[in-house]
DOLOMI-732442 format. One record per residue: residue number from 1; residue in one letter; chain; x negated, y, z negated of N, C-alpha, C in turn. Coordinates in steps of 0.2 Angstrom, whole numbers, plus 2048, in hexadecimal, padded with zeros to 3 digits. Example, Ala and Ser with C-alpha at 12.3 -4.5 7.8 and 13.67 -1.06 7.14 Angstrom:
// residues 2
[1, 'a', 'A', [7BE, 7E4, 7D9], [7C2, 7EA, 7D9], [7BE, 7F0, 7D9]]
[2, 's', 'A', [7C0, 7F5, 7DD], [7BC, 7FB, 7DC], [7C0, 800, 7D9]]
//
This chain:
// residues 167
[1, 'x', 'A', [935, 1A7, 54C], [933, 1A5, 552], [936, 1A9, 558]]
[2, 'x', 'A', [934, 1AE, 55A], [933, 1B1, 561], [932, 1AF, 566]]
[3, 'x', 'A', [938, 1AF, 56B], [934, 1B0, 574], [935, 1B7, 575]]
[4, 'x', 'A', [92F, 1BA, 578], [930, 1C0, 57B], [92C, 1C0, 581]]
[5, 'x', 'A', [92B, 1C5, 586], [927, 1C9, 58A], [91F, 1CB, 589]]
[6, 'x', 'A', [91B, 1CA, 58B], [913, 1CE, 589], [916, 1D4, 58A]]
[7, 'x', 'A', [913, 1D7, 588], [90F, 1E1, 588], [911, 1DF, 58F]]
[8, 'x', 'A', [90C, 1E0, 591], [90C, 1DF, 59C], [910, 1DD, 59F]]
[9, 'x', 'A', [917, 1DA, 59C], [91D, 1D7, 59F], [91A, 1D1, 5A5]]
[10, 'x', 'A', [914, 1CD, 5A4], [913, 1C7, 5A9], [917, 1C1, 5A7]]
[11, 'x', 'A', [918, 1C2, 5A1], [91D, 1BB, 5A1], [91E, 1BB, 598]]
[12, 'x', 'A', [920, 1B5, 597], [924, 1B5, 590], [920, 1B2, 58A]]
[13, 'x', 'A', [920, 1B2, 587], [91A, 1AB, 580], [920, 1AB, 578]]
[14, 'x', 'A', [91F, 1A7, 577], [921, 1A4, 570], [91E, 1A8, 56B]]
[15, 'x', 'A', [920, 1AB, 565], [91B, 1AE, 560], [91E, 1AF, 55B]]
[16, 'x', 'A', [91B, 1AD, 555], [91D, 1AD, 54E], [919, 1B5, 54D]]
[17, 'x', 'A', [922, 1B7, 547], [921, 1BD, 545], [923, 1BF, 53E]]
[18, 'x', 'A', [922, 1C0, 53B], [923, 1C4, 533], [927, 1C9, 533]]
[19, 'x', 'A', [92F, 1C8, 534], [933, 1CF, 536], [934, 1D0, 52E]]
[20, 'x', 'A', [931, 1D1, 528], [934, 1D4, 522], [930, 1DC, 524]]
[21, 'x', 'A', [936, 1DE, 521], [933, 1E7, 525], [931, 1E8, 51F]]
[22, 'x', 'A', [92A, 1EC, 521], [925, 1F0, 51B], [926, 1F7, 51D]]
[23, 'x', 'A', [922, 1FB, 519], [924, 201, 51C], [91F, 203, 524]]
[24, 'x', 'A', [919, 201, 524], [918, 1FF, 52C], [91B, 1FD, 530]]
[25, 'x', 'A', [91E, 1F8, 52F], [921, 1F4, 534], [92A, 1F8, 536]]
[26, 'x', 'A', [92B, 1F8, 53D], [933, 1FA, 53F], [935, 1F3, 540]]
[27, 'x', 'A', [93A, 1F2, 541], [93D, 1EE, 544], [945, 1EF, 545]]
[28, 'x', 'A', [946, 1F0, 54D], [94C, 1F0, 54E], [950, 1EC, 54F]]
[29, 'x', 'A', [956, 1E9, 54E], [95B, 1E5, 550], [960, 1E6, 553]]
[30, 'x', 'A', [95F, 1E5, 558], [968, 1E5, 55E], [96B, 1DD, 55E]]
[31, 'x', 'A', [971, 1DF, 55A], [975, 1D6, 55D], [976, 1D7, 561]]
[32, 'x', 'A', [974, 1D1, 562], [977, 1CE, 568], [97E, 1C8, 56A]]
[33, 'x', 'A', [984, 1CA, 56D], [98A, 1C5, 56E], [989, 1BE, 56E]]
[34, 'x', 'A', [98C, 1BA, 56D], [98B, 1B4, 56F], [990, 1B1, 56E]]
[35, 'x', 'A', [991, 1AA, 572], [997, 1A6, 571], [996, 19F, 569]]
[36, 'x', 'A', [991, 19E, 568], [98E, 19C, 561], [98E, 1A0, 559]]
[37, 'x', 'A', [995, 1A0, 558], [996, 1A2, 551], [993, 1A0, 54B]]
[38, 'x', 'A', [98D, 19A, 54B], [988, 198, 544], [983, 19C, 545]]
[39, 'x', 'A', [982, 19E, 548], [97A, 1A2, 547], [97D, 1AA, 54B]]
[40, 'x', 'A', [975, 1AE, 54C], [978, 1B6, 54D], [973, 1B7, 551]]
[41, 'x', 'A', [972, 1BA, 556], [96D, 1BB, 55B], [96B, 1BF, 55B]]
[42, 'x', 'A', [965, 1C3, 55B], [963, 1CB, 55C], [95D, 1CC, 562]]
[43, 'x', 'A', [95E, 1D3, 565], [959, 1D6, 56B], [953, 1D8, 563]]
[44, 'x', 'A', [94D, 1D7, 561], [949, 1D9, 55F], [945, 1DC, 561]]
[45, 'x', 'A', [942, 1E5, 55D], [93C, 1E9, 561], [93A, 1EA, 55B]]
[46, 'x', 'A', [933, 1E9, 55C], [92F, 1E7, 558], [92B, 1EE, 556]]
[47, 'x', 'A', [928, 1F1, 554], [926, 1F6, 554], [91F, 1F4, 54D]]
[48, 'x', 'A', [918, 1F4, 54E], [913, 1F3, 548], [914, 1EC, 544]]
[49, 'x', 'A', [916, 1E6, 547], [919, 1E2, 543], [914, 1DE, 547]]
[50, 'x', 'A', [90F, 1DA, 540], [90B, 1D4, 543], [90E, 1CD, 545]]
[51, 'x', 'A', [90C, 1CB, 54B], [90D, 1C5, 54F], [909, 1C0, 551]]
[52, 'x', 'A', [909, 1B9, 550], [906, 1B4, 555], [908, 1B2, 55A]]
[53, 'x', 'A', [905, 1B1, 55E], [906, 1AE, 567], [904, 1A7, 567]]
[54, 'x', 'A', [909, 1A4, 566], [90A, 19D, 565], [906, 19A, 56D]]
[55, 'x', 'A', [909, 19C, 573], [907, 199, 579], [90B, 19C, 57E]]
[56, 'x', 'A', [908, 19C, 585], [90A, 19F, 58B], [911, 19B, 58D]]
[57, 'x', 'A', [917, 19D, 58D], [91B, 197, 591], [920, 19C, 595]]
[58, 'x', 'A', [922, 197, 599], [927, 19A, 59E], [92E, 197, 59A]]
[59, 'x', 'A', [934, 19A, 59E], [93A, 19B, 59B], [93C, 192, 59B]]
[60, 'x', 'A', [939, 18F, 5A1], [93C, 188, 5A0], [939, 185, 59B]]
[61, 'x', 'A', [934, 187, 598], [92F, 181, 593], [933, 185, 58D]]
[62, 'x', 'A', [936, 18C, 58B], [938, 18C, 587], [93E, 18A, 584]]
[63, 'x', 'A', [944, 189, 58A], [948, 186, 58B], [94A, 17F, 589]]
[64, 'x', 'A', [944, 17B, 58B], [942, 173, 587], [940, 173, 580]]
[65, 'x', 'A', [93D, 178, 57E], [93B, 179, 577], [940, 17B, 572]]
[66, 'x', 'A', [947, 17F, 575], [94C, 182, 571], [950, 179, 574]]
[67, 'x', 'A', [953, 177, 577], [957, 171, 576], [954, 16C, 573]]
[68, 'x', 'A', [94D, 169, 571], [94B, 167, 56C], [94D, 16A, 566]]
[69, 'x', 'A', [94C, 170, 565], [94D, 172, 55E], [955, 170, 55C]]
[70, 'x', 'A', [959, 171, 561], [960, 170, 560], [962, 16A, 55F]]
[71, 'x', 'A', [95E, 165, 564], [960, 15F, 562], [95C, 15D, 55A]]
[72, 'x', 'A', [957, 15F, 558], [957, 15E, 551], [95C, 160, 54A]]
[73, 'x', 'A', [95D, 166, 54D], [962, 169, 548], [968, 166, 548]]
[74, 'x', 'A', [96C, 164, 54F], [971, 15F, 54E], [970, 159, 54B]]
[75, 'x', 'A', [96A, 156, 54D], [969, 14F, 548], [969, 152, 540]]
[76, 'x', 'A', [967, 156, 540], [967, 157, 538], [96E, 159, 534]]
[77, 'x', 'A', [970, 15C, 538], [979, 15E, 535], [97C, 158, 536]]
[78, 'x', 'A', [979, 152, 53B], [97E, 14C, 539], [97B, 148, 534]]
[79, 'x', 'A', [976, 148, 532], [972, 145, 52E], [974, 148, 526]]
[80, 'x', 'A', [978, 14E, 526], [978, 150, 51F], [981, 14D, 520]]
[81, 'x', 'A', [985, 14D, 524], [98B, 14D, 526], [98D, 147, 522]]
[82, 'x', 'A', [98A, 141, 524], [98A, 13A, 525], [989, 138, 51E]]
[83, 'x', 'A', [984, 13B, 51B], [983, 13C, 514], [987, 13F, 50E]]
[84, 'x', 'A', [98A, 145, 510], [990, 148, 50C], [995, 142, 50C]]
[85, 'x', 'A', [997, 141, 513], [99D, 13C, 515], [99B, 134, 50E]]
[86, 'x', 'A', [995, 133, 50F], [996, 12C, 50D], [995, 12F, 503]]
[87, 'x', 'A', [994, 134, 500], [996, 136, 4FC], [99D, 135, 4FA]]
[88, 'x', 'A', [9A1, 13B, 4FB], [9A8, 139, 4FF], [9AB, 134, 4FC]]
[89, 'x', 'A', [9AA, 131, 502], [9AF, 129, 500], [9AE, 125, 4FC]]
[90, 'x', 'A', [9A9, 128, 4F7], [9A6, 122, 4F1], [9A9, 123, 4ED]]
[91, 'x', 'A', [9AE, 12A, 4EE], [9B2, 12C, 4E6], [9BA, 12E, 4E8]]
[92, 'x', 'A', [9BB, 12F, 4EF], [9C2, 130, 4F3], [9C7, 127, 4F0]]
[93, 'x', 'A', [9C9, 127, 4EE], [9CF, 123, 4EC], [9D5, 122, 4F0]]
[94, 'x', 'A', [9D5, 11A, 4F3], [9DB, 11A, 4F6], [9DD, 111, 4F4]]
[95, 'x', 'A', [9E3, 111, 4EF], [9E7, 10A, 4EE], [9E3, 109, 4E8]]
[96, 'x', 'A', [9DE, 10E, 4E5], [9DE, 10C, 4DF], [9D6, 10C, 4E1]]
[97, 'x', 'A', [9D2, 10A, 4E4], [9CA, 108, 4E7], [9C9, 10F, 4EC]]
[98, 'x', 'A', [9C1, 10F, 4E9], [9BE, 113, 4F1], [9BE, 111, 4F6]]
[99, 'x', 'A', [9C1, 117, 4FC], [9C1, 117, 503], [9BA, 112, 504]]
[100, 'x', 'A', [9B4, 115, 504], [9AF, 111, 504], [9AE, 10B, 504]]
[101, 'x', 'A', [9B4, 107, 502], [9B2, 100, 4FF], [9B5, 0FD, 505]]
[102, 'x', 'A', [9B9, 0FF, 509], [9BE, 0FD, 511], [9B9, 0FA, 516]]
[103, 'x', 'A', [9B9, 0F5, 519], [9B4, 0F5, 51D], [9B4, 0F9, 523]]
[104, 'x', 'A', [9B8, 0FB, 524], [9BC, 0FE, 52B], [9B7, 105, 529]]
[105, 'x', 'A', [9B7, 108, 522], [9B3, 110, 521], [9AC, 10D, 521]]
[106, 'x', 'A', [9AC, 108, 520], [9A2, 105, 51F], [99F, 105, 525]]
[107, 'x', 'A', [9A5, 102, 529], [9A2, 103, 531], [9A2, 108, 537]]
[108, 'x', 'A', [9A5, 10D, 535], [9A5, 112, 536], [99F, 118, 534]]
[109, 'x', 'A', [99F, 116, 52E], [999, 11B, 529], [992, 116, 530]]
[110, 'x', 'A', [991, 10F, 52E], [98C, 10E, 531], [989, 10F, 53A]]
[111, 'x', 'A', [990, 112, 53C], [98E, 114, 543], [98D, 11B, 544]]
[112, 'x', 'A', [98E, 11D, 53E], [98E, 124, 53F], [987, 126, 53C]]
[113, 'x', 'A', [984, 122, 538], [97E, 121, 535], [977, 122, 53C]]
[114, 'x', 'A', [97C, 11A, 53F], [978, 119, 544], [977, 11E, 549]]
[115, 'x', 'A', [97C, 123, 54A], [97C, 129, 550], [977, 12F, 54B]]
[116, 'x', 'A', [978, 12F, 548], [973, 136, 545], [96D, 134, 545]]
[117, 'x', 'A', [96B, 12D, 543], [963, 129, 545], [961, 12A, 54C]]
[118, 'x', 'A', [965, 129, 54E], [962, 129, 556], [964, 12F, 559]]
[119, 'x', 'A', [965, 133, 557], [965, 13B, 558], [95F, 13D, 555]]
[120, 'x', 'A', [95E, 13D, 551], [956, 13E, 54D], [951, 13C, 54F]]
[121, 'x', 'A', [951, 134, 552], [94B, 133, 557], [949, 136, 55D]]
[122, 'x', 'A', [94F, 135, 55E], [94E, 139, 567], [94F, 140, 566]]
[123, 'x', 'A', [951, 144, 563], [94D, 14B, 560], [947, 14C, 55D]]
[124, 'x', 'A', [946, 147, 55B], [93F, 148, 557], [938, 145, 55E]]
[125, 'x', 'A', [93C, 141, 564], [935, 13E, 568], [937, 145, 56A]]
[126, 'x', 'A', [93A, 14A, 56D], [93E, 150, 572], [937, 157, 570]]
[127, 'x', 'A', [938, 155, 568], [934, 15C, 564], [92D, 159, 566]]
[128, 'x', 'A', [929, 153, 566], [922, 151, 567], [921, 151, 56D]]
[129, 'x', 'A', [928, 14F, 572], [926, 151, 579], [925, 157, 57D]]
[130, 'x', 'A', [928, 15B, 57B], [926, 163, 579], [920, 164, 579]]
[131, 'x', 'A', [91D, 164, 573], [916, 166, 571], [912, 161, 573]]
[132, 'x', 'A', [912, 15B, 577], [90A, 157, 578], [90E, 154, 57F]]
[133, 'x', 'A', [911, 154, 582], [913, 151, 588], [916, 154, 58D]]
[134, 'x', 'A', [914, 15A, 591], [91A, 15E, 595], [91B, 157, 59A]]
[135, 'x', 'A', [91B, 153, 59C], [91E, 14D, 5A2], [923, 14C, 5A0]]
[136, 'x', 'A', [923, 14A, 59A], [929, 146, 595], [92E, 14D, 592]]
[137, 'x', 'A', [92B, 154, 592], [931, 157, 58D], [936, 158, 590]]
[138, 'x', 'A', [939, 159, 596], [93F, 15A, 598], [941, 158, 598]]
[139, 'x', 'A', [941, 150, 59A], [947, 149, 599], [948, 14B, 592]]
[140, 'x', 'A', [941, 149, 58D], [943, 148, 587], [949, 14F, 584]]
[141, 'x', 'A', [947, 154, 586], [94C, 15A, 582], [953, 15A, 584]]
[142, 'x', 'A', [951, 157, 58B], [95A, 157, 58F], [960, 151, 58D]]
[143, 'x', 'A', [95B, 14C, 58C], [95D, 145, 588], [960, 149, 581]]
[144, 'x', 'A', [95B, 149, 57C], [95D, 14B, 576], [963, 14F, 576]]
[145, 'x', 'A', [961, 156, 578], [968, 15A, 578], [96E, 157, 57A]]
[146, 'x', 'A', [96E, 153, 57E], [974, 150, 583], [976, 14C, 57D]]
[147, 'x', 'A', [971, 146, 579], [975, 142, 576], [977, 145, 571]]
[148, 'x', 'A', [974, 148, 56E], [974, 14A, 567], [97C, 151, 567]]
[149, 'x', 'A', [97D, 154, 56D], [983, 158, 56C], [989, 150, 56E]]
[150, 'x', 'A', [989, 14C, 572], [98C, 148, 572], [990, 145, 56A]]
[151, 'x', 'A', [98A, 142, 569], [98B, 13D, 563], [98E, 142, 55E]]
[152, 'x', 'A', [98C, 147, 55D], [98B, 14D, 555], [991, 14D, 556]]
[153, 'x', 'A', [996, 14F, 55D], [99E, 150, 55B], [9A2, 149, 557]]
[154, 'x', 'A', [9A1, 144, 559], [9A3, 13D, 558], [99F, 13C, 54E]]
[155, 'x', 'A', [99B, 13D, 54D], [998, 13E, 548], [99C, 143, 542]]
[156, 'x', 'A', [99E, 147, 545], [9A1, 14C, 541], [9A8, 14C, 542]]
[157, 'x', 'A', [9AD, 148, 546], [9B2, 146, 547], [9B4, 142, 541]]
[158, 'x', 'A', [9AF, 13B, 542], [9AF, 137, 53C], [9B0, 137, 536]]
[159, 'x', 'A', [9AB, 13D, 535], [9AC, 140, 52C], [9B1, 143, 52C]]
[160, 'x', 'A', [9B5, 146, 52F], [9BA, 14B, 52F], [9C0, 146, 52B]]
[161, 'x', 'A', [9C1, 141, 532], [9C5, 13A, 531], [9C4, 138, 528]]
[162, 'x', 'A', [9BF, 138, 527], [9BC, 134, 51E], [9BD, 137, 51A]]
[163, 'x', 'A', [9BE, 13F, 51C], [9BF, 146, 518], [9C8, 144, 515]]
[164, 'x', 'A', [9C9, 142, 51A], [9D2, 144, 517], [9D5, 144, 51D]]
[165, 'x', 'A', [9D1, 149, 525], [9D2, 14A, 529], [9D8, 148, 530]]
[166, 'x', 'A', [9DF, 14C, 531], [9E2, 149, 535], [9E2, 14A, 53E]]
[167, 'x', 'A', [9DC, 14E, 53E], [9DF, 14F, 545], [9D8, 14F, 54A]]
//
């Protein structure tokens, strides 16, 4: 998925692209810096490489479209998090019994269940408001984003804690 410029330079559009280079196809890549160490960012120029033009949008519609996307990606990373975590402690031994079995980790596991569920819905209405309601998509993507970086540290704090975790 691409945001770039038209040819004409009137404005910007979203555009899926096939970058496996064949020997028609160029594709050049400049990294680009960034403060975000998981992923790797590049200037791409495209040169005989086919595209679809998904839709006309301005910087602000795609702006709601990428913090939707982020707030699902974070529901998902807490969503696998929460899951690894409750693995975990089903085999983590302490006084003889799984950690798991404490209620003190049951209830922790179950708030932390319930943070990633609800980062999931509200990234998930964020993604439909997006593509079928511009009225709703800004609250919705600014919400989502907002909670879902929120909650993901507290979520990923807590598994830390269940891990072994001291600090």
């Amino acid at each position: 998925l691409l945001c770039a410029s038209d040819a004409a330079g009137t404005g910007e559009s979203l555009y899926i692209a096939d970058l496996k280079v064949g020997k028609e196809q160029k594709v050049t890549k400049k990294p680009i810096a960034s403060l975000d160490i998981s992923r790797s960012f590049y200037d791409l120029e495209l040169g005989n490489v086919a595209v679809l033009r998904l839709a006309e949008t301005t910087p602000a519609e795609i702006r709601i479209v990428l913090w939707a996307v982020i707030a699902e990606e974070l529901s998902g990373i807490c969503a696998k998090v929460v899951e690894l975590t409750v693995e975990y402690v089903k085999t983590r031994k302490q006084f003889g019994v799984p950690v798991g079995g404490f209620q003190a980790v049951q209830h922790r596991l179950a708030e932390m269940h319930l943070q990633a569920e609800a980062m999931r819905a509200l990234a998930s209405f964020a993604s439909w408001a997006a593509q079928s309601s511009r009225e709703q998509a800004t609250l919705a993507s600014t919400a989502a984003l907002s909670f879902a970086c929120e909650n993901a540290v507290q979520v990923v704090e807590g598994a830390i804690q269940m891990h072994g975790g001291i600090g």
